[in-house]
VEXDOMI-743800 format. One record per residue (C-alpha): residue number from 1; z negated, y, x; residue in three letters. Coordinates in Angstrom, 3 decimals. Example, Ala and Ser with C-alpha at 12.3 -4.5 7.8 and 13.67 -1.06 7.14 Angstrom:
2
<rec><k>1</k><zz>-7.800</zz><yy>-4.500</yy><xx>12.300</xx><r>ala</r></rec>
<rec><k>2</k><zz>-7.140</zz><yy>-1.060</yy><xx>13.670</xx><r>ser</r></rec>
//
This chain:
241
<rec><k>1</k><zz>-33.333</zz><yy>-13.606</yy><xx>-42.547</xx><r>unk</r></rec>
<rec><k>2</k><zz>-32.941</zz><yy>-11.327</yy><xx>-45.657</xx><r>unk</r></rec>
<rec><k>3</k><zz>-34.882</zz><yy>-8.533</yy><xx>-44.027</xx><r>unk</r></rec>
<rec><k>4</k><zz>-32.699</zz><yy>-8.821</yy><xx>-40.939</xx><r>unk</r></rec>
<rec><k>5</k><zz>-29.307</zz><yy>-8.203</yy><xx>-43.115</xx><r>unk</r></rec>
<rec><k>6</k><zz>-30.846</zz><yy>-6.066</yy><xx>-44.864</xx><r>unk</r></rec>
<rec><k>7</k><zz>-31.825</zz><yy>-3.765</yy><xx>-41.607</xx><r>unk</r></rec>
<rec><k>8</k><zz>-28.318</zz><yy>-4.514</yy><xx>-40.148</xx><r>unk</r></rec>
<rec><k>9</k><zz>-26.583</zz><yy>-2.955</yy><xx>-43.688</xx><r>unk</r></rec>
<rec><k>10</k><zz>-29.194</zz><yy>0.129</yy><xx>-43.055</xx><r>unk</r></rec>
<rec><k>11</k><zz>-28.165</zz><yy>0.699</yy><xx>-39.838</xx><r>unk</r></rec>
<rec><k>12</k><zz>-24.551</zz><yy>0.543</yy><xx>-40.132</xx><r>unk</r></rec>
<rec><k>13</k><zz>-24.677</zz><yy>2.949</yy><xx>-43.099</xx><r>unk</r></rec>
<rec><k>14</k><zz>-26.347</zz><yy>5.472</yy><xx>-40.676</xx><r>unk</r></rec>
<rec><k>15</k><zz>-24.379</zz><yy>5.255</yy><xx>-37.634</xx><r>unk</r></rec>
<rec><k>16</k><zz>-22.300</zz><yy>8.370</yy><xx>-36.637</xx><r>unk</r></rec>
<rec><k>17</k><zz>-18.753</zz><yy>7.792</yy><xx>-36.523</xx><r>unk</r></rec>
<rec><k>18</k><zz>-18.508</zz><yy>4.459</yy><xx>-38.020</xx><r>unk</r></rec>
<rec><k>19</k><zz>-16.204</zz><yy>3.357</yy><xx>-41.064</xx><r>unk</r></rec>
<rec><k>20</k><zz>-18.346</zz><yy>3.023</yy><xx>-44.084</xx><r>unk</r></rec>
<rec><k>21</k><zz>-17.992</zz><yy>-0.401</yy><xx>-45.894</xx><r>unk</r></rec>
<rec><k>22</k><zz>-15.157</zz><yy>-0.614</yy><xx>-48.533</xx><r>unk</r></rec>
<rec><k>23</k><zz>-16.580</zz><yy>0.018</yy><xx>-52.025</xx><r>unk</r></rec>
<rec><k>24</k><zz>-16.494</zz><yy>-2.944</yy><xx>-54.427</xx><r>unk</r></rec>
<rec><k>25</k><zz>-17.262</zz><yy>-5.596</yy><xx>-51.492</xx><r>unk</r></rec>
<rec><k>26</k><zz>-20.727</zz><yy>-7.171</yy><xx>-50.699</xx><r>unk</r></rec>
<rec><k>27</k><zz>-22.103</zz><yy>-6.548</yy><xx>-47.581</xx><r>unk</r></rec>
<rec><k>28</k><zz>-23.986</zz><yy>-10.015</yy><xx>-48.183</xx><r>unk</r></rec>
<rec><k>29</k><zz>-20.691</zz><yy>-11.968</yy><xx>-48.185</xx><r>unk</r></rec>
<rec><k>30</k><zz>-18.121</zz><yy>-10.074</yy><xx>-46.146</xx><r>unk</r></rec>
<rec><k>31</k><zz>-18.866</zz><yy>-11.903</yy><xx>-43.199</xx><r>unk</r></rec>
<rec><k>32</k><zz>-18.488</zz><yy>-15.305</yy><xx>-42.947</xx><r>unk</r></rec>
<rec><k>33</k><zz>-20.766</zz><yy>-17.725</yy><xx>-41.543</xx><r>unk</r></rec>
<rec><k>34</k><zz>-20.763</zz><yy>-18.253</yy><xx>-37.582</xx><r>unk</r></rec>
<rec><k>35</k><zz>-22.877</zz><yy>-20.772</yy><xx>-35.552</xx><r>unk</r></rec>
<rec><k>36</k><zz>-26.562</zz><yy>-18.664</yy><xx>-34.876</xx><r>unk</r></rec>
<rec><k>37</k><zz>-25.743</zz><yy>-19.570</yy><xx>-30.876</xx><r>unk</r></rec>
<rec><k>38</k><zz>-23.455</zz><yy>-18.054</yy><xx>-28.628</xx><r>unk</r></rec>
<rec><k>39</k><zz>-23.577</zz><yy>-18.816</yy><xx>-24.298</xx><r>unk</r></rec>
<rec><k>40</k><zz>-22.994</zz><yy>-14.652</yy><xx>-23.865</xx><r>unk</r></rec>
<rec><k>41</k><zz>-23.222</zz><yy>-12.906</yy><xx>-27.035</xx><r>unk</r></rec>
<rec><k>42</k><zz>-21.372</zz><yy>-13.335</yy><xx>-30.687</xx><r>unk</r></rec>
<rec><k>43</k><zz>-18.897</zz><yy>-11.071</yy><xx>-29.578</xx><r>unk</r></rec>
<rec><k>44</k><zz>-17.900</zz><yy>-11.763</yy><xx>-26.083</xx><r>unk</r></rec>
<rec><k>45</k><zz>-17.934</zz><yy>-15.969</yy><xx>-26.588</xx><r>unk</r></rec>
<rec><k>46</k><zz>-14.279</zz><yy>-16.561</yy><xx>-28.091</xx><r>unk</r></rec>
<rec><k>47</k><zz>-12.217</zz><yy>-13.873</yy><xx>-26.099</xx><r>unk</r></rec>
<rec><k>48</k><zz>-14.523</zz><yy>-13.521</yy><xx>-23.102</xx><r>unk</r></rec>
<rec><k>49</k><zz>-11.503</zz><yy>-16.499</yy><xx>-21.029</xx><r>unk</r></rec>
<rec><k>50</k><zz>-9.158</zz><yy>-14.138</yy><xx>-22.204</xx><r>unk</r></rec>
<rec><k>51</k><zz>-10.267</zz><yy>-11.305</yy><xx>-21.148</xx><r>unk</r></rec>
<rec><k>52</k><zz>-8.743</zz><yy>-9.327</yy><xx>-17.904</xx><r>unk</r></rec>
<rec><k>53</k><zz>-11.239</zz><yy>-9.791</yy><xx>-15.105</xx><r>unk</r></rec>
<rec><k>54</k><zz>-12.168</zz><yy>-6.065</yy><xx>-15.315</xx><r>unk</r></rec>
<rec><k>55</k><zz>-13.803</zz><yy>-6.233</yy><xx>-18.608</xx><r>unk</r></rec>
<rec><k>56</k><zz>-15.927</zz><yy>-9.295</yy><xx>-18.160</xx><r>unk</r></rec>
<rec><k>57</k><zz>-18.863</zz><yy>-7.588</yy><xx>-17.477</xx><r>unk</r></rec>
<rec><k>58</k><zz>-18.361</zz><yy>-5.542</yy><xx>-19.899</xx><r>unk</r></rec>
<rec><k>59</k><zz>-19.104</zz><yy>-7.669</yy><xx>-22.963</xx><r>unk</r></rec>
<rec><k>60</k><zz>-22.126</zz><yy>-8.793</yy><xx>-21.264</xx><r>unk</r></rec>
<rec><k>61</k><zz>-23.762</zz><yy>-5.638</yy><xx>-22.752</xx><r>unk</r></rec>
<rec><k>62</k><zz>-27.448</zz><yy>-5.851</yy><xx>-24.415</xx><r>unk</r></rec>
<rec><k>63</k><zz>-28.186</zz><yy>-6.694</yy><xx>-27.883</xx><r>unk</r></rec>
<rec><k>64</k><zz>-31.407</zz><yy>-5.208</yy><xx>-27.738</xx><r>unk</r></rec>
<rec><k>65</k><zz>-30.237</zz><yy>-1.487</yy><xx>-29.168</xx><r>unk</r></rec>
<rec><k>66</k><zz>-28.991</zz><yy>-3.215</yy><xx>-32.157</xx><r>unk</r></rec>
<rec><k>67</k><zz>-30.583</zz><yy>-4.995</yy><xx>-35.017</xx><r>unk</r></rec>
<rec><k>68</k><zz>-28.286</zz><yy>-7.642</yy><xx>-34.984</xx><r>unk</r></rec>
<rec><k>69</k><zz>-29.303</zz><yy>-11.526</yy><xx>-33.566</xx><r>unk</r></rec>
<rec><k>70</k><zz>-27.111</zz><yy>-12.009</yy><xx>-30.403</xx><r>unk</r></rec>
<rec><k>71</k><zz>-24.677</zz><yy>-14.281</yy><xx>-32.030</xx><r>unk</r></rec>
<rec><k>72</k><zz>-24.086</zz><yy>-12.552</yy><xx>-35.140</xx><r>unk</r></rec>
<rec><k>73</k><zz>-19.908</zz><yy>-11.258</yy><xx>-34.452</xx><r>unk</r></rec>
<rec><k>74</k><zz>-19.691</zz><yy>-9.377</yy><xx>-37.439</xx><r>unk</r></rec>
<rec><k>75</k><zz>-22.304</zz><yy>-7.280</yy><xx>-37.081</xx><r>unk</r></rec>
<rec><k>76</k><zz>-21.843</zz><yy>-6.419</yy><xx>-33.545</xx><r>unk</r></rec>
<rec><k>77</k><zz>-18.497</zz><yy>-5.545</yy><xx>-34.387</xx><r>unk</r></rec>
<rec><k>78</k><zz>-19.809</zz><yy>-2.571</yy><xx>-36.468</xx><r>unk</r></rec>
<rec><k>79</k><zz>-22.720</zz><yy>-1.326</yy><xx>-33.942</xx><r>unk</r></rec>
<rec><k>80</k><zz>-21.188</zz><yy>1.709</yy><xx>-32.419</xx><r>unk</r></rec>
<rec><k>81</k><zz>-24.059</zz><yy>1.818</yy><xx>-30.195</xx><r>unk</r></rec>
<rec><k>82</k><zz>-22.844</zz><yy>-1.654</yy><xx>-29.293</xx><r>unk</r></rec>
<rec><k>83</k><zz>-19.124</zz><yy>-1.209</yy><xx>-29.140</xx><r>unk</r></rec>
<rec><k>84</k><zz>-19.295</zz><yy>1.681</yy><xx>-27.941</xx><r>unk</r></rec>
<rec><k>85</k><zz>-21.040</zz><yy>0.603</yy><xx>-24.471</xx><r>unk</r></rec>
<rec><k>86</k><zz>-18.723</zz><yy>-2.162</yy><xx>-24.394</xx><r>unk</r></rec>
<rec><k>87</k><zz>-15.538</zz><yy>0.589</yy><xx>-24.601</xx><r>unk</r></rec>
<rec><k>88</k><zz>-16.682</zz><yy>2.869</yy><xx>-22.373</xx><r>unk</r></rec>
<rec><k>89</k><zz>-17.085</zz><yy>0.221</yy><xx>-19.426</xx><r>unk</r></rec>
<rec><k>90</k><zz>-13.725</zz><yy>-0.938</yy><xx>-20.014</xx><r>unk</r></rec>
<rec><k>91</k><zz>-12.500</zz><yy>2.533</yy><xx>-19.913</xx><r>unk</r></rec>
<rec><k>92</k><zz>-13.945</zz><yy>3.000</yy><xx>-16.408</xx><r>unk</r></rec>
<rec><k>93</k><zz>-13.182</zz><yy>-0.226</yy><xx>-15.082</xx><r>unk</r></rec>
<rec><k>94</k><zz>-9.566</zz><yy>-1.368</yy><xx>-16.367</xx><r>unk</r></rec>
<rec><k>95</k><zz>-6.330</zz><yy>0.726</yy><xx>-17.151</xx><r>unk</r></rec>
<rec><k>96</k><zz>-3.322</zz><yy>0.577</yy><xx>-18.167</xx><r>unk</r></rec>
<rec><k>97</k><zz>-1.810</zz><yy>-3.051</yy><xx>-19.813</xx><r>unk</r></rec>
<rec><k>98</k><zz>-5.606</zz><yy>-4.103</yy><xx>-19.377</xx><r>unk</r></rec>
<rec><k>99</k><zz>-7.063</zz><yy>-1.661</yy><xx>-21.720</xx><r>unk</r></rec>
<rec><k>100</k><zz>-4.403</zz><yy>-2.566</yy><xx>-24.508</xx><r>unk</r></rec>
<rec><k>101</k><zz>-5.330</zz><yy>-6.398</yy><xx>-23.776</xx><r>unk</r></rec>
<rec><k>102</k><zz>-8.845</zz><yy>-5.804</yy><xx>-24.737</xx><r>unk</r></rec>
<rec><k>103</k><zz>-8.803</zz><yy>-3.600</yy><xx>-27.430</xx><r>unk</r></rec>
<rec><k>104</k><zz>-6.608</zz><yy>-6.466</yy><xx>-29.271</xx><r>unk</r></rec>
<rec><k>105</k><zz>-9.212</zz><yy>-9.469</yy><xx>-28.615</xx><r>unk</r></rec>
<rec><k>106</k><zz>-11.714</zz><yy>-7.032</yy><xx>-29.603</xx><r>unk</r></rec>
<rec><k>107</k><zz>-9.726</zz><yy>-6.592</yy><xx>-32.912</xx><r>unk</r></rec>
<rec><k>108</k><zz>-9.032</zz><yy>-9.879</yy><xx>-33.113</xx><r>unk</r></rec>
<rec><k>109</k><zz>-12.300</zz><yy>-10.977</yy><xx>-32.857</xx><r>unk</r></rec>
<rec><k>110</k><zz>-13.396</zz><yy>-8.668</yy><xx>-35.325</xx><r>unk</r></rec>
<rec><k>111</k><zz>-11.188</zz><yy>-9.128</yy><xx>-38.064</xx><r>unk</r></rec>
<rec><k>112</k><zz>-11.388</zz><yy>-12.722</yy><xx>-38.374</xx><r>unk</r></rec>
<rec><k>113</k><zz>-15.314</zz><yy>-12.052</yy><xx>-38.592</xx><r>unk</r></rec>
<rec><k>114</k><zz>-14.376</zz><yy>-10.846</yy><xx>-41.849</xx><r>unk</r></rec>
<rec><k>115</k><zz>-14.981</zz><yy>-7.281</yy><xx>-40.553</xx><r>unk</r></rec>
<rec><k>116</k><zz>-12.799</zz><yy>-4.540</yy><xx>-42.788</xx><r>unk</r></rec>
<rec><k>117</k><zz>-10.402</zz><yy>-2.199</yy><xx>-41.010</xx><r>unk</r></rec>
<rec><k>118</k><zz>-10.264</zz><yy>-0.741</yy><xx>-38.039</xx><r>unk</r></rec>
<rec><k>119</k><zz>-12.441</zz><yy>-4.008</yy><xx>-37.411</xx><r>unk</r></rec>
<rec><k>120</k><zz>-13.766</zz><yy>-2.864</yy><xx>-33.655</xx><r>unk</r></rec>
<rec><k>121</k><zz>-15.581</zz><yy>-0.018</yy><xx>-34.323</xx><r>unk</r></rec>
<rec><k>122</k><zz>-15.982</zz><yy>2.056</yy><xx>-31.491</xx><r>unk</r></rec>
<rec><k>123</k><zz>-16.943</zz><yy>5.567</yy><xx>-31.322</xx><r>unk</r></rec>
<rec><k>124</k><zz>-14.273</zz><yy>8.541</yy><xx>-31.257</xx><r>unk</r></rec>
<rec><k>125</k><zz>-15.092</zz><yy>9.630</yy><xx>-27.598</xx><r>unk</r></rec>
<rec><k>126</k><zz>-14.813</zz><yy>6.291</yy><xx>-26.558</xx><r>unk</r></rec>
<rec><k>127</k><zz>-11.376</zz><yy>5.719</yy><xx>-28.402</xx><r>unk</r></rec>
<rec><k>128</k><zz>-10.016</zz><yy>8.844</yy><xx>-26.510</xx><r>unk</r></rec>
<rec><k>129</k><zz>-11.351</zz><yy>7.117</yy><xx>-23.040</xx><r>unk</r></rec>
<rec><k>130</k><zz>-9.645</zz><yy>4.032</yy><xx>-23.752</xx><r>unk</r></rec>
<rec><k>131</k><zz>-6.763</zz><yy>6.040</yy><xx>-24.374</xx><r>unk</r></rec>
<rec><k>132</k><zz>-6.833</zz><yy>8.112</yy><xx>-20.875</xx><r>unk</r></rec>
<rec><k>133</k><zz>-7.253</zz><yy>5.350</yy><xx>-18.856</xx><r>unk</r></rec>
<rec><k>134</k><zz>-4.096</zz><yy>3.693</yy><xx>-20.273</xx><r>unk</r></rec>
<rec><k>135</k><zz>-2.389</zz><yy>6.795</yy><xx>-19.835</xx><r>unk</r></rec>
<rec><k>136</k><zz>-3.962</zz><yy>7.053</yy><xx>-16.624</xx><r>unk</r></rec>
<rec><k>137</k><zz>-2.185</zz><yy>4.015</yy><xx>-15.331</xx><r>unk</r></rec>
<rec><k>138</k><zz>1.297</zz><yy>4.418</yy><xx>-17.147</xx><r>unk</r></rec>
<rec><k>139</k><zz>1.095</zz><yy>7.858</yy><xx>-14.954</xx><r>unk</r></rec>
<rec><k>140</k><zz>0.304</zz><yy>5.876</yy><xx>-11.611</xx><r>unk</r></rec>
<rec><k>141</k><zz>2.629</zz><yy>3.937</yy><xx>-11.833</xx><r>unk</r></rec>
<rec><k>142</k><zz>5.423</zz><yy>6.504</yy><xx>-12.817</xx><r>unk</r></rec>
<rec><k>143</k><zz>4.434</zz><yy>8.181</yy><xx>-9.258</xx><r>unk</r></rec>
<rec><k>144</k><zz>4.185</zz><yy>4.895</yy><xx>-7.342</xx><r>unk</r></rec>
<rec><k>145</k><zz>7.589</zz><yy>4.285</yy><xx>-8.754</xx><r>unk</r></rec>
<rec><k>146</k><zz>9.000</zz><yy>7.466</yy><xx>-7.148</xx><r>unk</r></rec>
<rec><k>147</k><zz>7.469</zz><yy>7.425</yy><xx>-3.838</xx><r>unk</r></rec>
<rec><k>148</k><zz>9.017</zz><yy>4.093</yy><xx>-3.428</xx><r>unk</r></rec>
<rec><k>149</k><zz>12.338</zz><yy>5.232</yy><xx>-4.327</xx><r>unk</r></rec>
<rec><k>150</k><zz>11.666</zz><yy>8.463</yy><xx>-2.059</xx><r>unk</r></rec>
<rec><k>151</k><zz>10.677</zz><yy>6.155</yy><xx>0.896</xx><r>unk</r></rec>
<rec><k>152</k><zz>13.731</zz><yy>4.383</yy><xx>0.080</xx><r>unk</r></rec>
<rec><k>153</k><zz>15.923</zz><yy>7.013</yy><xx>0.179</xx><r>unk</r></rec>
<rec><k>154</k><zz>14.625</zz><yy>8.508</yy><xx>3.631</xx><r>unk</r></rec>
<rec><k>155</k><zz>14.628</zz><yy>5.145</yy><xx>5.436</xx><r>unk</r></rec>
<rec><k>156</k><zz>18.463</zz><yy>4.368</yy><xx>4.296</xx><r>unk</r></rec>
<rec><k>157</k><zz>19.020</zz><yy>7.946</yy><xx>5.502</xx><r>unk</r></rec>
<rec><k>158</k><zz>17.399</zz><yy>7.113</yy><xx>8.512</xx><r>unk</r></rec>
<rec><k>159</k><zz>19.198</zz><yy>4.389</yy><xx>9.532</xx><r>unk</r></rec>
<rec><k>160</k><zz>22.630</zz><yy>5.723</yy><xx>8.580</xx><r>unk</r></rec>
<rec><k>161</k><zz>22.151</zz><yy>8.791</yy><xx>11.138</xx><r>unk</r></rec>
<rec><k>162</k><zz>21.087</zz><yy>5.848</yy><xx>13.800</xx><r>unk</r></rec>
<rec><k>163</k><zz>23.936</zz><yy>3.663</yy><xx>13.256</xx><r>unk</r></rec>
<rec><k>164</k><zz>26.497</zz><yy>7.562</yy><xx>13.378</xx><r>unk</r></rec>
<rec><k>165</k><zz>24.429</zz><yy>8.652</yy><xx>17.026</xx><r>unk</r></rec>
<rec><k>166</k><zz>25.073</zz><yy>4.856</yy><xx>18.032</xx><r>unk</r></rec>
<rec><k>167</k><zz>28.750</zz><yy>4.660</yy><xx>17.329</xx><r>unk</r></rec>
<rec><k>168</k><zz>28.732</zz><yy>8.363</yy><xx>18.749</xx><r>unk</r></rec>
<rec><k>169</k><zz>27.382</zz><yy>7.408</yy><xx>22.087</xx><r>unk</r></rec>
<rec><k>170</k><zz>29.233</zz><yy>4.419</yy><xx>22.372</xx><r>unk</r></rec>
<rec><k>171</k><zz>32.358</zz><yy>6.328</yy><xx>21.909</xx><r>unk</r></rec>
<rec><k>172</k><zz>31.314</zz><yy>8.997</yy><xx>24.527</xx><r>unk</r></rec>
<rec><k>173</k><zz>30.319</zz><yy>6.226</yy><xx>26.771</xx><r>unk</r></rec>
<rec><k>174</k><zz>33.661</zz><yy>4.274</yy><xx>26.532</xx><r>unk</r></rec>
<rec><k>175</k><zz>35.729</zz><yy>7.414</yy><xx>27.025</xx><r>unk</r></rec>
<rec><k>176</k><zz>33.794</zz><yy>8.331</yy><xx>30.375</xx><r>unk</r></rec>
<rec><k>177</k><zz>34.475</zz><yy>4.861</yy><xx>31.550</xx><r>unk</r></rec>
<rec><k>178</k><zz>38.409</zz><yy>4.796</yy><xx>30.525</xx><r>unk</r></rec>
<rec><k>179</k><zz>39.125</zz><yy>7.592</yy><xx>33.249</xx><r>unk</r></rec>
<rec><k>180</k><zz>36.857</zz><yy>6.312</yy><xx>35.937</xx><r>unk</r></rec>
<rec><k>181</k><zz>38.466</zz><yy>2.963</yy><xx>35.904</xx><r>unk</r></rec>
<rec><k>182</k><zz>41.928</zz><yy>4.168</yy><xx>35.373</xx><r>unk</r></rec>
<rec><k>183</k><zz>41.455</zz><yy>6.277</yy><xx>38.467</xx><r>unk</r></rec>
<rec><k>184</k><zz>39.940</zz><yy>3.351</yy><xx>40.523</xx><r>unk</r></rec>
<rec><k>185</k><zz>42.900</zz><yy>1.140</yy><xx>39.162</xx><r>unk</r></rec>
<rec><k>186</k><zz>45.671</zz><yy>3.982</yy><xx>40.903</xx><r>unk</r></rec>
<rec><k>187</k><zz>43.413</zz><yy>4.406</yy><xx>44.213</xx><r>unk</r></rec>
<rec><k>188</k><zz>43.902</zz><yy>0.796</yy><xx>44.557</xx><r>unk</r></rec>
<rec><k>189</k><zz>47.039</zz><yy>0.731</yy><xx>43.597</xx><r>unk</r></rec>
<rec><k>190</k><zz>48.174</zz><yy>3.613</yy><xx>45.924</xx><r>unk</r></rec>
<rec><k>191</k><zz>45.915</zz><yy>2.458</yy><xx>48.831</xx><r>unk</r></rec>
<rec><k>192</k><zz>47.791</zz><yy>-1.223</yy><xx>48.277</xx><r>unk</r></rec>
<rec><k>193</k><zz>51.233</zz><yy>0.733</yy><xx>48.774</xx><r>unk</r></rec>
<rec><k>194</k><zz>50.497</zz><yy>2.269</yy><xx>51.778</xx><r>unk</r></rec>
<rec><k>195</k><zz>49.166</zz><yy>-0.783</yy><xx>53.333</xx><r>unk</r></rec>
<rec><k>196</k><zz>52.365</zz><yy>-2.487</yy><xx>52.636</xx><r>unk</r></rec>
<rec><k>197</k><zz>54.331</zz><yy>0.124</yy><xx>53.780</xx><r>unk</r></rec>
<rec><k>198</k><zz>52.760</zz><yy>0.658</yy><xx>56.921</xx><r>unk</r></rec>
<rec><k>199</k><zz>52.856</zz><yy>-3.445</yy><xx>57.372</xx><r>unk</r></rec>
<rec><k>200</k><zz>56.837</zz><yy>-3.385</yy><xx>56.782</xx><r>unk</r></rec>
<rec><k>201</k><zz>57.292</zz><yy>-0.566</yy><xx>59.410</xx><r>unk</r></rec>
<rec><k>202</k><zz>55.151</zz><yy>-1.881</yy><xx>62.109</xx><r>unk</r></rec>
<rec><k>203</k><zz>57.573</zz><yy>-5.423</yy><xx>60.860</xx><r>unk</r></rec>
<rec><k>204</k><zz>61.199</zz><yy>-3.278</yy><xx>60.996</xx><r>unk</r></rec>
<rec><k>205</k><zz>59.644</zz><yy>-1.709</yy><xx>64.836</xx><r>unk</r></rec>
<rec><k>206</k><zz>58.493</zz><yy>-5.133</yy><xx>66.464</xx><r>unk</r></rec>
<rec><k>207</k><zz>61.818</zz><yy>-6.452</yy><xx>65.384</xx><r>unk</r></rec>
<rec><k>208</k><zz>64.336</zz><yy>-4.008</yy><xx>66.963</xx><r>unk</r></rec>
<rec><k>209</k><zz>61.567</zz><yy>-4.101</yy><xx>69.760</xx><r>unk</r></rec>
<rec><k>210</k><zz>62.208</zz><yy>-7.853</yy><xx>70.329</xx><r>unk</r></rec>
<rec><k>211</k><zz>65.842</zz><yy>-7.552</yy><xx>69.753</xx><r>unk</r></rec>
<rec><k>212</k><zz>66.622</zz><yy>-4.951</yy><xx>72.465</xx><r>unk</r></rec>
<rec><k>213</k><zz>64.771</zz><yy>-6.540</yy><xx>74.732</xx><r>unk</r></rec>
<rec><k>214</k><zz>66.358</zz><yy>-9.739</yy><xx>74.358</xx><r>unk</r></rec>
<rec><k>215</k><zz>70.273</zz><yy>-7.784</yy><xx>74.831</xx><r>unk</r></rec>
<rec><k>216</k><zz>68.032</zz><yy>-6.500</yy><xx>78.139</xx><r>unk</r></rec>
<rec><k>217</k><zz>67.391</zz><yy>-9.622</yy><xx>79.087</xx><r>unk</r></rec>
<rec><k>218</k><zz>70.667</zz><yy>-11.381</yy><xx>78.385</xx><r>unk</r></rec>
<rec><k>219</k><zz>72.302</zz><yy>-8.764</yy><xx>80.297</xx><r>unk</r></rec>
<rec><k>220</k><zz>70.240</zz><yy>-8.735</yy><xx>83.660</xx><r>unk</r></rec>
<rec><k>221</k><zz>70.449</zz><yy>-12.327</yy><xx>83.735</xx><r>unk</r></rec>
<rec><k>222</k><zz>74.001</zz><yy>-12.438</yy><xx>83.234</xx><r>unk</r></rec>
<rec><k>223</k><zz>74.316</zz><yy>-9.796</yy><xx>86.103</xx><r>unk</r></rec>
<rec><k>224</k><zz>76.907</zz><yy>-7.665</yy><xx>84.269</xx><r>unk</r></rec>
<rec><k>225</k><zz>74.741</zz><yy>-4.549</yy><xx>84.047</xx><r>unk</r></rec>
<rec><k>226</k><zz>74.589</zz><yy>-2.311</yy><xx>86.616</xx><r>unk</r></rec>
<rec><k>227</k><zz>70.436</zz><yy>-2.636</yy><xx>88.213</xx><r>unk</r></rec>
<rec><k>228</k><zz>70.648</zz><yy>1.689</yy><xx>87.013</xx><r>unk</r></rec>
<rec><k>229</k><zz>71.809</zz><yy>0.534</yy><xx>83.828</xx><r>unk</r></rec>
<rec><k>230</k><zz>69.378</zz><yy>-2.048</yy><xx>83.785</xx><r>unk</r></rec>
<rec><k>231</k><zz>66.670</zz><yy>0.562</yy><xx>84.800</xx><r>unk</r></rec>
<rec><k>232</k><zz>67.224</zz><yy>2.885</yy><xx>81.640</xx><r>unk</r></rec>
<rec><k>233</k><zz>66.979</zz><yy>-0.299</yy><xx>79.221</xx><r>unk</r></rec>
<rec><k>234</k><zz>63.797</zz><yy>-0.896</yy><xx>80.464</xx><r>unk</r></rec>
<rec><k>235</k><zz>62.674</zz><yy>2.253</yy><xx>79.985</xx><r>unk</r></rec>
<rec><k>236</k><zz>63.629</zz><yy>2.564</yy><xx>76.597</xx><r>unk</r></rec>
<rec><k>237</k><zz>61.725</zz><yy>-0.961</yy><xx>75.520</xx><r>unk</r></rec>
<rec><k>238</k><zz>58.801</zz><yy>0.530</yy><xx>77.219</xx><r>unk</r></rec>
<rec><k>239</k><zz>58.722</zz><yy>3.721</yy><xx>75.061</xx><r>unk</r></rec>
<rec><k>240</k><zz>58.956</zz><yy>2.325</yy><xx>72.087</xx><r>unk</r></rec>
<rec><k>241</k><zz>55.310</zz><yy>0.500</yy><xx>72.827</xx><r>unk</r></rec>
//
């Protein structure tokens, strides 16, 4: 066991990039003592249910290229070699309030291994990845944002020219009719007049028709009418049919 700590102490003091242990503290105490069994790995076991679904795989990374036992939190914490293939599969497969998420278990974690500040020790190309791909998402969704309000826009204006052609039309087609039916309205009107007016003359004629001929026949039957005079009355009943 000593000759294991003792290679994991060697190997953090050589990785690149990697802060070196505060002076004045023992690398034989600084991490405190952790059950030597973990289901995944010493890292991944207390965050991995809390982790966004994107970076579950990635804490499932290999052991093997570090000299730490599997379960051992603290010391994975430090292995850039370690960390660092766990941050760069989160920076391909999450982004934006994702990323964040797991760089805070991962500090988390870390830190109340007893590992010093920044606790998750990740290399400085993988830091900047992590950082892209939250940018990367604050800037798709900026975009999203304005296409939606851009769609918006067009399909209100849209719809306000449909409703304007609408109202137009049915203000074109109302006018047309108001004539037509006006007109159809006098026609009948007129065409009513005349009927009536030809019905009171034919009336007025069969009338003074019936009335001469009844003076006619009066007069004949009274005999005081001349048969000439008689004659012309006749006559004059007969023209007027």
């Amino acid at each position: 066991m000593l000759a294991l700590s003792l290679l994991s102490i060697v190997s953090i003091a050589s990785a690149a990039g990697v802060t070196a242990i505060p002076e004045g503290d023992n690398p034989y105490t600084i991490f405190p003592s952790v059950a030597k069994t973990a289901s995944i790995n010493g890292f991944a076991d207390r965050i991995y249910d809390q982790l966004p679904e994107c970076a579950k795989e990635c804490v499932k990374q290999s052991t093997s290229s570090t000299p730490c036992p599997y379960w051992d939190t603290g010391c994975l914490c430090v292995m850039p070699q370690f960390a660092g293939a766990v941050g760069n599969c989160v920076a391909k497969n999450c982004k934006g309030k994702e990323v964040g998420s797991v760089e805070s278990l991962a500090t988390s974690i870390c830190s109340s291994a007893g590992v010093w500040e920044p606790y998750w020790m990740i290399p400085s190309s993988v830091s900047d990845a992590l950082a892209k791909a939250a940018d990367a998402a604050a800037e798709t969704t900026a975009e999203s944002t304005t296409a939606e309000s851009t769609a918006a826009e067009t399909t209100k204006a849209e719809e306000t020219s449909a409703k304007e052609t609408t109202a137009a039309e049915t203000s074109k087609a109302a006018e047309s009719s108001a004539p037509a039916e006006t007109s159809k309205a006098e026609e009948t009107s007129k065409a009513a007049e005349t009927t009536k007016a030809e019905e009171s003359s034919v009336a007025q004629s069969s009338s003074s028709a019936a009335d001469v001929a009844s003076v006619s026949v009066e007069a004949a039957n009274a005999g005081n009418m001349p048969a000439v005079a008689i004659g012309g009355v006749i006559a004059a009943v007969a023209a007027l049919f």
